[in-house]
Every structure is written in C-alpha cells, then in structure tokens.
BAMARMI-550221 format. One record per residue (C-alpha): residue number from 1; x, z, y. Coordinates in steps of 0.2 Angstrom, whole numbers, plus 5000, padded with zeros to 4 digits. Each point is the difference from the previous one (the first is absolute). Last residue first. Layout:
BEGIN
[NUM,[X,Z,Y]]
...
This chain:
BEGIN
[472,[5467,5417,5436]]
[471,[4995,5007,4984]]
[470,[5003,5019,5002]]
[469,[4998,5000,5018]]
[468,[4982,4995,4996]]
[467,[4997,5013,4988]]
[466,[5004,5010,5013]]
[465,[4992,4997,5016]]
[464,[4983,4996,4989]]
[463,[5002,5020,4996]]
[462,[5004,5006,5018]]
[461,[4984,4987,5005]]
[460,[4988,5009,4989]]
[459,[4988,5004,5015]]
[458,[4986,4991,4989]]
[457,[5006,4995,4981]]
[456,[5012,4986,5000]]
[455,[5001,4980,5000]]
[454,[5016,4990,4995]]
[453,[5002,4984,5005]]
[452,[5014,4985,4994]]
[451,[5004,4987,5013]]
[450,[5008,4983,4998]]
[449,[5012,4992,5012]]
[448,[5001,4980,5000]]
[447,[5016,4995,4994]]
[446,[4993,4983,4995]]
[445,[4996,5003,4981]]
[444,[4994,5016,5003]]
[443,[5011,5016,5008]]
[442,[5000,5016,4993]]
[441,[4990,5018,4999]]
[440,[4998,5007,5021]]
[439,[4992,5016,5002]]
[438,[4981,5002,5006]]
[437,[4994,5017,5002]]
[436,[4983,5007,5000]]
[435,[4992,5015,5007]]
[434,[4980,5004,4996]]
[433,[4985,4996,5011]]
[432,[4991,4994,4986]]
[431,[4996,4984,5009]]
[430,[5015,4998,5009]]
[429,[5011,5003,4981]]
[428,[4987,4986,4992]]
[427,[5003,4990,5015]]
[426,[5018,4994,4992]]
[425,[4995,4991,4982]]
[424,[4989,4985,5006]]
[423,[5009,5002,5018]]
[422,[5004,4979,4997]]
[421,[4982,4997,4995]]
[420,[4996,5000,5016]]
[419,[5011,4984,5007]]
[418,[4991,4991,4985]]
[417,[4983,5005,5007]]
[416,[5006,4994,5016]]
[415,[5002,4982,4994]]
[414,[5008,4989,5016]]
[413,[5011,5014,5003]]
[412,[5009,5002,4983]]
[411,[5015,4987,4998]]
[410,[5002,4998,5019]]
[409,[5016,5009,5000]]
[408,[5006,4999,4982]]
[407,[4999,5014,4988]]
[406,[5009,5016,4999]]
[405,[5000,5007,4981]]
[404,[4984,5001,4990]]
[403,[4988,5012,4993]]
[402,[5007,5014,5012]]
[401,[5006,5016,5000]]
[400,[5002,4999,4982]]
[399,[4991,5015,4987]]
[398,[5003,5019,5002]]
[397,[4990,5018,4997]]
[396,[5010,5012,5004]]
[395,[4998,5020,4990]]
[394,[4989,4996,4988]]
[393,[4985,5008,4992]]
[392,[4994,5011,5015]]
[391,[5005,4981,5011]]
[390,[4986,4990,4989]]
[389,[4986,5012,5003]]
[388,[5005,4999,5018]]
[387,[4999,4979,4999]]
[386,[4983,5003,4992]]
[385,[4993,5011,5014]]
[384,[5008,4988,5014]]
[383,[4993,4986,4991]]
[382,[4982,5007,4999]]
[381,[4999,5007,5017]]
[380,[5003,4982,5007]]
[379,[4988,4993,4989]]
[378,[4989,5014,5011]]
[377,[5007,4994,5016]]
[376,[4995,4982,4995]]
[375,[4984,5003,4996]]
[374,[4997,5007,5014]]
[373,[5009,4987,5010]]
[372,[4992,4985,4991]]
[371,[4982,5000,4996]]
[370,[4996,5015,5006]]
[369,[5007,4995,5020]]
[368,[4994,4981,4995]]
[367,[4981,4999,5009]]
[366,[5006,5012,5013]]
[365,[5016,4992,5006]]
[364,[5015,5009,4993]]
[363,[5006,4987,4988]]
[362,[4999,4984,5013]]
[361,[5008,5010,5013]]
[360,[5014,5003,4990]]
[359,[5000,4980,4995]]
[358,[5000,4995,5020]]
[357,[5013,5011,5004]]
[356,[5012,4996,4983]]
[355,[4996,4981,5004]]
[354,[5004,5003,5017]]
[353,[5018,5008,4998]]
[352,[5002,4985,4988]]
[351,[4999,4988,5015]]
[350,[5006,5008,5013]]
[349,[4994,5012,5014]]
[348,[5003,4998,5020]]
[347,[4991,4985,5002]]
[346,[4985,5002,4990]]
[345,[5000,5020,5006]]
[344,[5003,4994,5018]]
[343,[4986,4988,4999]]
[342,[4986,5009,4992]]
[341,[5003,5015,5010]]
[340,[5003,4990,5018]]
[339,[4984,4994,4995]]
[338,[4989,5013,4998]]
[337,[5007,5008,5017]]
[336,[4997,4983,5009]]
[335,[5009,4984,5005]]
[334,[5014,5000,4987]]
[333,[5013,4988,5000]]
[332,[5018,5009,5006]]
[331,[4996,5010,4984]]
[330,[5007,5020,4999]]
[329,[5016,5003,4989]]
[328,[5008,5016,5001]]
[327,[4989,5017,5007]]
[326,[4982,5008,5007]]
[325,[4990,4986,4998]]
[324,[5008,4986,4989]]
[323,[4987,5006,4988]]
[322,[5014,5009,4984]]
[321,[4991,5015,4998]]
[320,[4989,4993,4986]]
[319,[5016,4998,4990]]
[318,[4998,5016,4994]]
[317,[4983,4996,4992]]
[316,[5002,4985,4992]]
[315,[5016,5003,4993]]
[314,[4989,5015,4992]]
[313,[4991,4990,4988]]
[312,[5012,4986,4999]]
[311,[5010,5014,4991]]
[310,[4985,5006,4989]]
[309,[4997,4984,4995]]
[308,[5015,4992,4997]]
[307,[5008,5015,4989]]
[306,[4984,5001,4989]]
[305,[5001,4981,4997]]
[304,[5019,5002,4998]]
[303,[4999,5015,4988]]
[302,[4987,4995,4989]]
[301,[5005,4991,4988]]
[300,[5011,5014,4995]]
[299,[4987,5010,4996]]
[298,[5003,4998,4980]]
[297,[5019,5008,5004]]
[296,[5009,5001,4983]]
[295,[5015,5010,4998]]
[294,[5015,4992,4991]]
[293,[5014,5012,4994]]
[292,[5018,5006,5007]]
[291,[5007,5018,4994]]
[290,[5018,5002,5008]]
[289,[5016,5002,4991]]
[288,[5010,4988,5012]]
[287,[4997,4986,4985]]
[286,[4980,5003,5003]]
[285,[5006,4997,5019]]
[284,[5009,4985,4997]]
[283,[4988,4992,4989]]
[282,[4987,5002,5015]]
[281,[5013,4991,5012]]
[280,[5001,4985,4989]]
[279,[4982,4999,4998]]
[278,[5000,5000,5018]]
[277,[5014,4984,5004]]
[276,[4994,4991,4986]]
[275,[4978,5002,5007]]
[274,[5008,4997,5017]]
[273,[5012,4984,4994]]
[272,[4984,4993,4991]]
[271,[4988,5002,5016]]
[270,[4986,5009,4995]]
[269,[4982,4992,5000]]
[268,[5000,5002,4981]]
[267,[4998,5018,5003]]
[266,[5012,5014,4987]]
[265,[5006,5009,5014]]
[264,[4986,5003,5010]]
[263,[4987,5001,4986]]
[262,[5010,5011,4990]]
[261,[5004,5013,5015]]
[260,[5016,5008,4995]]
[259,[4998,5018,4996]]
[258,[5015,5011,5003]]
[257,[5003,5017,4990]]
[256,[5017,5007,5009]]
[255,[5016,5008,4989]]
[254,[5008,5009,5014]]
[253,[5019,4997,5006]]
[252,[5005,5010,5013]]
[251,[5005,4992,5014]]
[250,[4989,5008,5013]]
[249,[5000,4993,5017]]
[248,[5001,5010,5016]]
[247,[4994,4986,5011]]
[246,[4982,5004,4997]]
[245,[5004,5016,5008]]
[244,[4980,5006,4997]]
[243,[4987,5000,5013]]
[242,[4989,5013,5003]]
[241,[4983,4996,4994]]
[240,[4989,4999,5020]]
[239,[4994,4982,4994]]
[238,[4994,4988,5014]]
[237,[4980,4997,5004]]
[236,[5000,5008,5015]]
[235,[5013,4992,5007]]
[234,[5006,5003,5020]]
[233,[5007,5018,4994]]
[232,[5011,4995,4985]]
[231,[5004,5004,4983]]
[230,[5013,4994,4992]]
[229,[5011,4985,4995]]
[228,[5009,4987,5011]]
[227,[5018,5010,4998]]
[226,[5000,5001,4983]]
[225,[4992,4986,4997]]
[224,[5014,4991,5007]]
[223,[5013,5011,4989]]
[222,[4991,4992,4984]]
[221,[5001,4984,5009]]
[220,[5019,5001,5001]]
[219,[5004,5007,4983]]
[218,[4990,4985,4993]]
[217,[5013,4989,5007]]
[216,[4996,4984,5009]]
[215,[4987,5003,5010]]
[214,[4981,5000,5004]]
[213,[4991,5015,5007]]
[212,[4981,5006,4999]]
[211,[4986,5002,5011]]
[210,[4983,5001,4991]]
[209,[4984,4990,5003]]
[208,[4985,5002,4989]]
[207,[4987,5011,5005]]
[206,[5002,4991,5019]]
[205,[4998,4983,4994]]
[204,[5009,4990,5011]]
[203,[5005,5013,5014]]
[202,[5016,4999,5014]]
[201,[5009,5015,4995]]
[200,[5003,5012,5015]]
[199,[4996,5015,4989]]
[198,[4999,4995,4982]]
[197,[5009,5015,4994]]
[196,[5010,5000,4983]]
[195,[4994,5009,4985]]
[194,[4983,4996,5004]]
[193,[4998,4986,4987]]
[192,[5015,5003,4987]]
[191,[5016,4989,5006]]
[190,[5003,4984,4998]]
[189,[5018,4995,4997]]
[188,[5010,4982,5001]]
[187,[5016,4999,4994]]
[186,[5007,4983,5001]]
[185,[5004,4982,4991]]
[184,[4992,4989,5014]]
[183,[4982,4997,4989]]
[182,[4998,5017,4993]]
[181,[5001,5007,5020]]
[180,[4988,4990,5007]]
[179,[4989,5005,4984]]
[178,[5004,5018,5002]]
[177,[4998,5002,5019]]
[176,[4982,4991,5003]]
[175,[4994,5005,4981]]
[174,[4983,5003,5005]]
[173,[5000,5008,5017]]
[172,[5018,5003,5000]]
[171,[5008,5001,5018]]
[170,[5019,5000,5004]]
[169,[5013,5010,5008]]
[168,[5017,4990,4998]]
[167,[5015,5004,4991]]
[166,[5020,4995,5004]]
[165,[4997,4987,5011]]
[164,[5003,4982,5006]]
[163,[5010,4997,4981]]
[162,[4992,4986,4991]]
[161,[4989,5011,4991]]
[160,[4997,5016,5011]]
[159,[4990,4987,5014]]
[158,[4994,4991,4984]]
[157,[4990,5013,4997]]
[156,[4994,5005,5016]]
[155,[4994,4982,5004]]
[154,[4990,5001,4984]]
[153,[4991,5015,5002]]
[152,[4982,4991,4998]]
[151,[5005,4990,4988]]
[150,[5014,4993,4990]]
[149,[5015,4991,5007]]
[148,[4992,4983,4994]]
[147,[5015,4986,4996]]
[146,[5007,4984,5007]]
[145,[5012,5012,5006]]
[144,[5005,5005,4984]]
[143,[5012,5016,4998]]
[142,[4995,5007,5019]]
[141,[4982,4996,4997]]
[140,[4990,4993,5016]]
[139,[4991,5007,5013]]
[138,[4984,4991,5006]]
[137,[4994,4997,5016]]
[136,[4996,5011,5014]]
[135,[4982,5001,4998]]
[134,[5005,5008,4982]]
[133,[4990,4993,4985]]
[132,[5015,4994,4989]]
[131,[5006,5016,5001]]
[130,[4997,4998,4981]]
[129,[4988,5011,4993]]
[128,[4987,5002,5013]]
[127,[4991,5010,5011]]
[126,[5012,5012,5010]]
[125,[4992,4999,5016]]
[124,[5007,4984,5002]]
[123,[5012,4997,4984]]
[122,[5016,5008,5007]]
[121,[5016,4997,5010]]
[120,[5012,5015,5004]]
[119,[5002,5011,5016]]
[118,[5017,5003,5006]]
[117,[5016,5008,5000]]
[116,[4994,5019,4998]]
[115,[5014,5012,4999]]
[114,[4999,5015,4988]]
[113,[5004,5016,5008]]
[112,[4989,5013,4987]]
[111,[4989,5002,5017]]
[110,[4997,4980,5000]]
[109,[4996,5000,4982]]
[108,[4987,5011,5004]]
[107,[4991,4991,5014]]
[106,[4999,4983,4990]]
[105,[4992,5012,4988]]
[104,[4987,5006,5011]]
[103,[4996,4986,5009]]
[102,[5009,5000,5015]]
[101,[4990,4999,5018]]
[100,[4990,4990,5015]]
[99,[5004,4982,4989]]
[98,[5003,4986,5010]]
[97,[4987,4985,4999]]
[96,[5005,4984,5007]]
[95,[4991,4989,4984]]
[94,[4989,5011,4991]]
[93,[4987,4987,4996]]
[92,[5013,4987,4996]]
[91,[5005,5010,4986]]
[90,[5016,5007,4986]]
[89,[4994,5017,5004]]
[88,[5004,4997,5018]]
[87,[5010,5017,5004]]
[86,[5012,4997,5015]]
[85,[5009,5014,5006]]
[84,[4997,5012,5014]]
[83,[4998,5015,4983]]
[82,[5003,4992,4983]]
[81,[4982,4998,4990]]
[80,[5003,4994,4983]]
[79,[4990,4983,4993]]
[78,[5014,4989,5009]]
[77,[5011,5006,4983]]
[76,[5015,5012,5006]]
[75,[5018,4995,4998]]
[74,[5015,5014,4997]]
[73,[5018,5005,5003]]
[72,[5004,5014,4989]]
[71,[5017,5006,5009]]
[70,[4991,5021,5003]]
[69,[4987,4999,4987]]
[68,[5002,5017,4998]]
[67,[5002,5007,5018]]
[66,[5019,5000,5009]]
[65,[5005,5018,5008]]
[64,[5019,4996,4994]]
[63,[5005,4999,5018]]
[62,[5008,4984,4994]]
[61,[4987,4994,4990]]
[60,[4986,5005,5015]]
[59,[5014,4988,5011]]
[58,[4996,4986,4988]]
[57,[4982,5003,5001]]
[56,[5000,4996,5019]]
[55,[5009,4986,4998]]
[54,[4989,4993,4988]]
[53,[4985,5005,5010]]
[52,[5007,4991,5013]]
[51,[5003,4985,4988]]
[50,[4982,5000,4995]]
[49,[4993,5002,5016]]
[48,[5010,4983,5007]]
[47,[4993,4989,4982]]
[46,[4984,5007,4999]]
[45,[4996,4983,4991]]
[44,[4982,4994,4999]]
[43,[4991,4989,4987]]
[42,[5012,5001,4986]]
[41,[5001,4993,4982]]
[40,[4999,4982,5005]]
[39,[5012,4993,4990]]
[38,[5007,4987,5011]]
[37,[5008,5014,5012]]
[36,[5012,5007,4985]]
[35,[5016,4996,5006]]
[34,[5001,5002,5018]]
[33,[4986,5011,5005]]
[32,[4997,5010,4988]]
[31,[5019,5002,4987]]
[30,[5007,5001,5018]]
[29,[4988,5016,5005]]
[28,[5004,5007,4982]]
[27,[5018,5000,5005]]
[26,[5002,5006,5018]]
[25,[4987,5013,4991]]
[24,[5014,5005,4989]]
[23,[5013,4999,5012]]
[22,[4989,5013,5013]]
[21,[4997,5010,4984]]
[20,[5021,5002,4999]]
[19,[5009,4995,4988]]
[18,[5017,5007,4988]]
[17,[4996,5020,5009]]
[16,[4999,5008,4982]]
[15,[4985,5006,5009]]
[14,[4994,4983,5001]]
[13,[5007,4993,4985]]
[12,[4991,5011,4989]]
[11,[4985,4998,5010]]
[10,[4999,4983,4995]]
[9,[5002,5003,4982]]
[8,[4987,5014,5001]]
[7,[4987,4989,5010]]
[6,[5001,4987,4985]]
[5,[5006,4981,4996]]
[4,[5011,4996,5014]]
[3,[5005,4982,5000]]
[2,[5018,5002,5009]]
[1,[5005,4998,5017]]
C-alpha cells in the first residue's frame, strides 16, 4: 500500500478500482497497532466499526451513491463527543464515560461517509502545548521520538504523520491544531470563531475553542471544512454565512499585500533555522510578485497574559461540572458530599488542569474580577480592533508558527511559563476570533519540521485556502 498523501489520490484509485477502503483501513489499522503503538497517538481504536464502515463505503463506490469524503479515513481528538464511545478529554475525571451523541462535526463527516478509526491523544482538556499533559501519557514525534508532538492536538497530528490516518478532527484553543501540526510537518487549519459548531466539544475556554482538521494536503482540509462548516441547530452561537466550496481553489495569480509581524519575525528568542527558514519564505513571496513589509504590533506583549486570563477564566467555569456526581471518576475516599467533591476533583484532575482551575478562579473572585478579567476583556478588544485595522491594509498577516522547532520531552514541564511562551505567536488568531493556517516551511538542523502561519480577515477562509495552496 502506498503513503497516500490526499483524499483525491486515494479516491482515484478507489474508483479506478486499484484498493478498496477495507485495504486502506487494513492498512492504517497496521500502521496503529503494529508499528506505531510506542507513539501514543491513540487512545482508543474503532478497529471492527471501522472496517464495517469500510465495507460498507466500498459497496456505496460501487453503486456510485458514495458521499465526499467517501476513502478519508480519519481520527478524532478525545475532546469530541462520538456517540457509545469513550470521550475522556485526555482525564481521570471522565474515566468510563460514553458520550450520549456526535458532536456536530464528528456527525458530518460521518454523513459525507468518512470512517472513524479511533479517538486521538491530547493535552487533558486541551491545556497544554506539548501533549505532554495527557492522563494517558505522552505522545511522541514521529520524526524524533525523543521529541514533543505539540499540544493539545498532538496525538492527531502524529496519527496523520506517521501514516495511522489520513486527517484527524482536532481542537485549537490557542494554537492546539496549528502548533501540533508545525511541529510534524502538516497542515493545520483554524477556522473563524463560529464558523464551525461547537456542539459536542468538550469546553476549555468556551469563546475560544474552534474545531479544525489536520492533514497533509491543504486540498484535504479545505474539503474538511467544507463539510464541518455551517449553521446548525444545537449552536446558538455558530455562523448561518453559507459556506463556500473551499475546495474549489482558484489558481489565478493575484498580487497580495502581506504584512509580516516585525516583532515575530525579527525576535531574538527565535530559533536561527525558524527566523532562515521564514525570511526565506518572505523573499519568496516578494519574488512571486507579491508586496511583503513589516507591521509593528505594540500589543504584542499582551497576547499571552490576555490569552491566559480569559481562558483560565472560563476553564473555571466549564469545568465546574466535572463533581464525580452525575458521571466519570467519583473518589472511593470520601465520607460526605463535600468530600467526595474535594477528592474526586483532586483525583480525577491533573496537575496543570489544576493550575488553570485554581488560577480562573483566582481572576474571577471578587477582590480580582476588575483587576484582571475586565481588564483583560477590554485589552482583549484592543488586539482584536488593531489586528482588524491591520487585515483592511493587508490581506494575511504571517510570521512562524512557532519560536522554536519540537523540543525534548521533559524540556518544558518543570517551567511552565516556558511551555507558554510556546503559543506566543498562535493565541493571537483565538483571541480575535479570526482563521489561521499553519503550513509546513523546512526542516532544522535535525529534520525537525518547521511551520509557517498565515492569518486572515473573519470568515476569509476561501482566501487563506488559496494563498496557501499556492505555497504548499
């Protein structure tokens, strides 16, 4: 079987009749649980269901009544709700919990006939940058295995890395499915807030999580979206814009005006190979015909402070449900109601999970709420105002996906600011609410992937789509 880069090359050879989706997820299910298991990347396999569905897929092909996605064969991160199926969020405290019903995008790719192998290893309740934070242990880089995967969507990015799956569902809080996918060499896509429902998404920081796809191909998670996007009944808070055929690229060749954010690109803390491998790709595009110039960003500063404030603000409110009354993980140890509260929380959540509780709490208390979270939602209006001024002048804004390249496991978690400054030039898309693309730019010194990032105005996804077809 050969390394299938894209849904069309796949469904190329299905129709031409050279596989069958039965053979291909004979293949991806041998790449999981044979050669691959040290990695991590998977939680759970669907391995029975997903040949089932393959069979059933294949006789769809034959009858010629096969949907879109119809050979994609895909992973979801353990933050998305897939009905009588484990969803843990990556945690103890949801430990033998089955989900009642699909989250809305797991539920459309189903209906386009995808086939669902598995749900993918992620940072518990999608707080962190490395997966190193995962009650199931961390998953480790295809390329270095010494190395991080990235954070929270790091199992579904090396799942489409080493070959487990074509594309996996993941979450982006604050760069969750563009760092991961920076670090292992892939596309990673986050869309405009709203444009994709959050129905069945377990929450982190409910004005900031988006679902997005990770894959190979940028043809691939522009046909995702396709599919994911669009209004929808359960969400109240989701876009009703129709949604374009983002899969219907445009070639032609338009001179762009990009601004490249001077203090991204131009920071000391930069790793030399990233500052190379993106000054080399902004030479590119001023030889492509294009108008590149530095943009300075005073607020800059501010995005990580802003970012951890608000997001700790409401990770202290969702995860309120979480007691060990009604579901998942309750304490053998308690005596009383408070107890069996204490207890099962303690137990049931980890370590950075806590912090984020106990430092959400902290900024919404009465003595802090104006201190902290007012002001941060109005340094919050600031950046998004700025970054929209920007975006009428320019059409992308770009800089690295990351400062640095994967580093070692263990490198980060002892200093947790350290492990922040990793989203230093992601969360600026979550806290804008605009779509962001990460696209791979080189290797470093050790074949570590890099990532190059381009941000768009809100709901200009079809425009993203194409610029970054154009460079990757």
């Amino acid at each position: 079987m050969k390394n299938y880069t894209s849904l069309q090359s796949i469904q190329a050879d299905l129709y031409a009749g050279d596989i069958t989706c039965r053979q291909l997820v004979e293949f991806y299910l041998q790449n999981i649980t044979e050669k691959n298991t040290q990695l991590n990347a998977f939680l759970k396999v669907f391995d029975q269901e997903a040949l089932a569905k393959a069979d059933e897929i294949d006789q769809k092909i034959k009858a010629g009544t096969a949907g879109k996605l119809a050979g994609m064969v895909i992973g979801i991160k353990d933050l998305l709700c897939y009905k009588d199926h484990p969803s843990a969020a990556g945690s103890r405290i949801l430990e033998g919990f089955e989900s009642q019903f699909n989250a809305t995008a797991v539920q459309r790719v189903i209906d386009a006939d995808a086939i669902i192998i598995g749900s993918q290893n992620c940072d518990e309740f999608g707080m962190g940058s490395t997966n190193e934070n995962s009650a199931y242990g961390a998953c480790l880089n295809a390329v270095g295995e010494s190395r991080v995967a990235g954070g929270s969507s790091g199992g579904s990015a090396v799942a489409v890395q080493a070959d487990m799956c074509l594309a996996s569902l993941g979450t982006d809080t604050g760069g969750s499915v563009r760092m991961p996918a920076g670090f292992c060499g892939l596309v990673g896509l986050k869309p405009t807030y709203t444009r994709v429902s959050r129905w069945g998404l377990i929450a982190y920081a409910s004005s900031f999580d988006c679902i997005g796809p990770i894959t190979k191909s940028v043809e691939d998670a522009a046909i995702l979206l396709e599919i994911i996007a669009g209004k929808d009944e359960q969400d109240s808070t989701v876009s009703t814009l129709d949604v374009p055929q983002y899969s219907a690229f445009d070639t032609t060749h338009k001179t762009l005006k990009i601004g490249y954010l001077k203090e991204a690109v131009e920071s000391t803390g930069l790793q030399p190979e990233v500052r190379e491998a993106t000054w080399a790709k902004l030479e590119a595009l001023k030889a492509a015909g294009h108008v590149v110039e530095a943009v300075e960003f005073p607020l800059i500063k501010y995005f990580l402070p802003t970012y951890y404030i608000l997001t700790t603000a409401e990770a202290s409110s969702n995860l309120s449900r979480f007691d060990g009354v009604k579901y998942g993980h309750r304490s053998n140890q308690a005596t009383d109601l408070m107890s069996m509260y204490k207890k099962s929380r303690a137990e049931g959540f980890g370590k950075e999970v806590k912090r984020r509780i106990m430092l959400g709490t902290f900024v919404l208390s009465a003595s802090y709420y104006d201190a902290y979270y007012t002001k941060a939602q109005k340094v919050r209006r600031l950046i998004k105002d700025y970054t929209d001024q920007l975006l009428s002048e320019y059409d992308f804004l770009v800089c690295p996906t990351t400062p640095t390249t994967a580093y070692k496991i263990g490198e980060k978690t002892s200093d947790p600011i350290q492990m922040y400054l990793g989203d230093l030039f992601t969360v600026q898309a979550n806290v804008v609410g605009l779509p962001a693309i990460s696209i791979p730019n080189g290797v470093d010194n050790d074949g570590m992937p890099i990532g190059f990032q381009i941000m768009a105005g809100a709901f200009q996804e079809e425009a993203l789509l194409n610029f970054a077809k154009s460079l990757y």
